[in-house]
N, C-alpha and C positions, 0 to 999 in steps of 0.2 A: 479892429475886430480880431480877436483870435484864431488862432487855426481853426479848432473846434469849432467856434460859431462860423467860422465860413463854411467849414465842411456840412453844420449841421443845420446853414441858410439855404446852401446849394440842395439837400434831401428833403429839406421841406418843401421847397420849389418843384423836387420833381415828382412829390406825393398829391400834389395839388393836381397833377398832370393823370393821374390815377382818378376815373370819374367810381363816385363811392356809391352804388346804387343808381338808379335813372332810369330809364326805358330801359334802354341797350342792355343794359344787366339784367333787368327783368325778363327778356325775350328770350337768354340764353339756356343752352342746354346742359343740362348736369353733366359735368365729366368731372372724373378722377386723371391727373397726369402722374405716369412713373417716372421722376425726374435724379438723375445725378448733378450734382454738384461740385466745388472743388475741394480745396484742402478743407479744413474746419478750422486749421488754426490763421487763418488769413483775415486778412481786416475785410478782404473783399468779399467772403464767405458771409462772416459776422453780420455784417452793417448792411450789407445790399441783396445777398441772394436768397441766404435762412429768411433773414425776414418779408421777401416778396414771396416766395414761393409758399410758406407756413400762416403769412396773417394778411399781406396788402392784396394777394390775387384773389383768394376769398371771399376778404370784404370787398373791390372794386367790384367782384362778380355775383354781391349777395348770395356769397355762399355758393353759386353755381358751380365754382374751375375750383376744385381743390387737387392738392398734388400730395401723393406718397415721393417724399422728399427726402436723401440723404448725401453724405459728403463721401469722396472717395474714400477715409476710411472706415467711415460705416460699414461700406459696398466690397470692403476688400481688393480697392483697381489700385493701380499705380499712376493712372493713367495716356500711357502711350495709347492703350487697348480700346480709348475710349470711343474714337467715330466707329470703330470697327463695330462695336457691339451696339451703336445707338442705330447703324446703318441697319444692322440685322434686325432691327424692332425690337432688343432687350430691353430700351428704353424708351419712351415719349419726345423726350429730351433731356438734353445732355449739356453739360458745358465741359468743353475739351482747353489744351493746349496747344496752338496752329501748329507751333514749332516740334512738335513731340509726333507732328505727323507727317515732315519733311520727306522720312523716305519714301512715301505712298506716292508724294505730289510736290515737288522741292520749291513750287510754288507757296506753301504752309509755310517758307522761309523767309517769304521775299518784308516781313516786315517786323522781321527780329536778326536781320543783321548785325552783328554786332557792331561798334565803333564807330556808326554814321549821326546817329542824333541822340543828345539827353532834351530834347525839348519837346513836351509832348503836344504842345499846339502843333508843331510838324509833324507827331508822328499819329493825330488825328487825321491832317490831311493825307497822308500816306496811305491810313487806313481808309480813306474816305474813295480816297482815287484807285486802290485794289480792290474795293468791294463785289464789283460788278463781276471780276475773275475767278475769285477766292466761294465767290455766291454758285455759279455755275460749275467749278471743279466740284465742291460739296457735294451739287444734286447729280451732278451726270455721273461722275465715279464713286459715288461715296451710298446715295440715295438717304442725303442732309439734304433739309433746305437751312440757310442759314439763318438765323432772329439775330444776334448782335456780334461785334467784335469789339474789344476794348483790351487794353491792357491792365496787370496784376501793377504792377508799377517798374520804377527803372530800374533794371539788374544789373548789380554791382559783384564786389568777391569781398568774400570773408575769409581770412587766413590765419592760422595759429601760428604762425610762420612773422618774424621781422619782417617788415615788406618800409621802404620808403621809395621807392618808384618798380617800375616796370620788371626792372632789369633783375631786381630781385628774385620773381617769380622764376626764372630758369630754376629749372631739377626738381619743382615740388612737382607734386600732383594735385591735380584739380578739380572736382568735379565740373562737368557741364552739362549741357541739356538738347544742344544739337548740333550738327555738323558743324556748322561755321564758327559758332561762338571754341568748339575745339579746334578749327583750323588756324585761328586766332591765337588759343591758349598755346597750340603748338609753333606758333611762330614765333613764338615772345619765349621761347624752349621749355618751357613747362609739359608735363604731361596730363593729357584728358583723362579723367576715367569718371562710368556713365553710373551714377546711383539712385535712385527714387529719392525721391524728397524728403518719403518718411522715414529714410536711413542713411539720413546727410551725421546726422548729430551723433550718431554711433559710431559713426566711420570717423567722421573727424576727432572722437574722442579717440581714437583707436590708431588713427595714423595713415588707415588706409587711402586719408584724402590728407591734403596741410590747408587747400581751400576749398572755395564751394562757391557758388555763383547762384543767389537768388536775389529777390525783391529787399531795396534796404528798409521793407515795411513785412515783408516775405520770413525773413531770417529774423526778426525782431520778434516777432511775436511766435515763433517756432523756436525762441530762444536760443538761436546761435552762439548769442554772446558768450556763453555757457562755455562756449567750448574753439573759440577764436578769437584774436586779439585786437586783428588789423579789419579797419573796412576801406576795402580800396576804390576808390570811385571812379573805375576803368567804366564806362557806360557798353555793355554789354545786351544792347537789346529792353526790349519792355517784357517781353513774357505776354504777349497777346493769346488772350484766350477767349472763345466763341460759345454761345449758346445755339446748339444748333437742333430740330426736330426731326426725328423720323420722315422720308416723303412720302411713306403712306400712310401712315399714322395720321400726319397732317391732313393729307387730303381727305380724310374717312371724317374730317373733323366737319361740322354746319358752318356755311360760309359768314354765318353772322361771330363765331366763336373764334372763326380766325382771325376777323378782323377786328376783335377784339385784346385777342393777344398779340395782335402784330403791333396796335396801340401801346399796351401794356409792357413787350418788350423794348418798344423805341424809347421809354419814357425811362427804363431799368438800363437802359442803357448811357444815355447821358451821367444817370447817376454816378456807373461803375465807372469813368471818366472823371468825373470830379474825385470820386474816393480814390482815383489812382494817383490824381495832382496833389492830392492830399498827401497821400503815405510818403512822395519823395522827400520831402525835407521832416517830416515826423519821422521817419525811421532814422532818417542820421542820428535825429537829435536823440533818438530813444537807444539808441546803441550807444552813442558817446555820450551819454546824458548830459548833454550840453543843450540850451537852450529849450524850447516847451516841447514837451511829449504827452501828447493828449488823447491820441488815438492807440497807441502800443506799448509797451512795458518798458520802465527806466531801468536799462542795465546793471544789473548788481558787480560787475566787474566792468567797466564802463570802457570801449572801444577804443582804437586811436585811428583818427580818421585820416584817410593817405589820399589827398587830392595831386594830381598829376601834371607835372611839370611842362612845358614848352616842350623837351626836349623826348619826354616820354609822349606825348601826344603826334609828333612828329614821328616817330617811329609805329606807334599803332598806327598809325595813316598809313603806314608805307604795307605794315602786312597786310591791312585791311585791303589797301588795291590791289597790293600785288597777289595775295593769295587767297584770301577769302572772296573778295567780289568777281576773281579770276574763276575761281572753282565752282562756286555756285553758279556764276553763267554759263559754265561748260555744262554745267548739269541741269538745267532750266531751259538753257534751249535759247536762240535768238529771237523767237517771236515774244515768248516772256520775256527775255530782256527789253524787246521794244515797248512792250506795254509798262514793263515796273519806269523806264527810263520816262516814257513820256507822264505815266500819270503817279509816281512817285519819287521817283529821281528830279525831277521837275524842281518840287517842293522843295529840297534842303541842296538844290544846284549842281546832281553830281549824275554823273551819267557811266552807267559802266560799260567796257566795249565788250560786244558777243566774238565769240569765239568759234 
């Protein structure tokens, strides 16, 4: 079976999960939700959000849950800004980036570390075992409750630059997207600098970056290739991002409607999970146009893909301990260290010491 047909067995699977009319729909109450989104040009945008929020929520709720629905650049955000203003009740709900709101709560970190796992069955469990933390910082400091988390898929670097390992990277500039994944870029001597996404592709044509760090399904269909040569496949994090609602919003909502979207997100979220296992080996292949590209666009200047050495692997390991999981634990605090260590460090065997 094809990528495609797996990807598009796994969404039929989870549309089945979507009850289409019934009682429960019947009893519900009319609402309109004011919902933001993420990028537009993202698979994950495309294939699972546009189309739940504009045509499955609707029809699951005969018509009753409909959403004034747009993507951040509809809406003009960048995104950093985004729990701030969903907490304020700008919006109904929101889907944010956890990591883009590290300095509020350095907990929003704890499962985009960079350099620790490209395997996303672990980094379900990970998410699975921070949820209960990540669920209560939301509501008590943010005034979120949380509906799902999942990631955009695995973040790698795109550079216009010769790259054939690590070591290369010293003296470019990079862009990144949070603390760690820079504490990272700077230990491998590279310099960080921070650009919105929708002005990755300007900058890099322009110089002011040589790479850039997003999804290798992320840059694929934002067209990076455009404007980079190398995709380096440093595993830098997932890029996890949440759907989260207003707490009074929510609560103002009939308790039959909540629980029906609380359905309706479980269900939209397995999905974004599958579309994320999807995009990792779609985007290589659609940037190097090598092997099938079914879900994103075949590179008209076709990538050169830099997988990383024994010797380059051993060395991210070493900044990753010694200065990335060093620093984030000074900043997180010892009782979040004991929580990420027992219910996500667990998982991929690594435990980091508090400070």
């Amino acid at each position: 079976m094809s990528l495609r047909n797996k990807f598009l067995t796994g969404l039929a699977l989870g549309m089945l999960m979507l009850p289409a009319g019934g009682a429960v729909a019947q009893e519900l109450d009319s609402v309109n939700l004011k919902v933001s989104g993420g990028n537009r040009t993202q698979n994950m945008f495309r294939f699972i959000e546009e189309p739940f929020f504009t045509q499955e929520l609707p029809e699951a709720s005969n018509g009753k849950i409909t959403a004034t629905f747009g993507s951040l650049e509809d809406m003009g955000i960048q995104g950093p800004e985004v729990l701030r203003l969903l907490g304020l009740g700008m919006f109904d709900i929101s889907e944010g980036t956890l990591s883009y709101m590290a300095g509020e709560a350095p907990e929003f970190e704890s499962l985009d570390l960079p350099g620790l796992t490209g395997d996303i069955t672990e980094q379900r469990k990970m998410a699975e075992g921070l949820r209960e933390e990540l669920t209560q910082i939301m509501a008590e400091k943010f005034n979120v409750k949380l509906l799902t988390m999942s990631p955009v898929s695995l973040q790698v670097l795109y550079c216009n630059a010769p790259i054939s390992g690590v070591d290369d990277l010293a003296g470019l500039k990079v862009r990144t997207f949070s603390r760690s994944m820079a504490e990272l870029i700077e230990g491998l001597g590279a310099q960080s600098v921070n650009i919105p996404f929708a002005e990755v592709v300007p900058a890099l044509d322009r110089g002011v970056a040589d790479c850039a760090i997003t999804a290798t399904s992320g840059g694929n269909t934002a067209r990076w290739w455009e404007v980079t040569d190398h995709l380096v496949i440093l595993p830098m994090g997932w890029s996890m991002i949440f759907f989260g609602a207003n707490s009074n919003n929510w609560d103002r909502l009939p308790a039959e409607t909540q629980a029906f979207l609380t359905e309706q997100f479980a269900a939209m979220e397995d999905r974004m999970w599958a579309q994320a296992a999807a995009d990792v080996e779609d985007g290589i292949n659609c940037n190097t146009a090598q092997g099938e590209c079914e879900l994103g666009i075949v590179a008209d200047r076709p990538m050169t893909l830099v997988e990383l050495s024994d010797a380059d692997r051993a060395k991210v390991a070493e900044i990753v301990s010694n200065n990335v999981l060093k620093h984030w634990a000074d900043r997180c605090g010892a009782d979040c260290v004991a929580n990420w260590n027992e219910k996500a460090g667990s998982v991929i065997d690594l435990q980091i010491a508090a400070h």
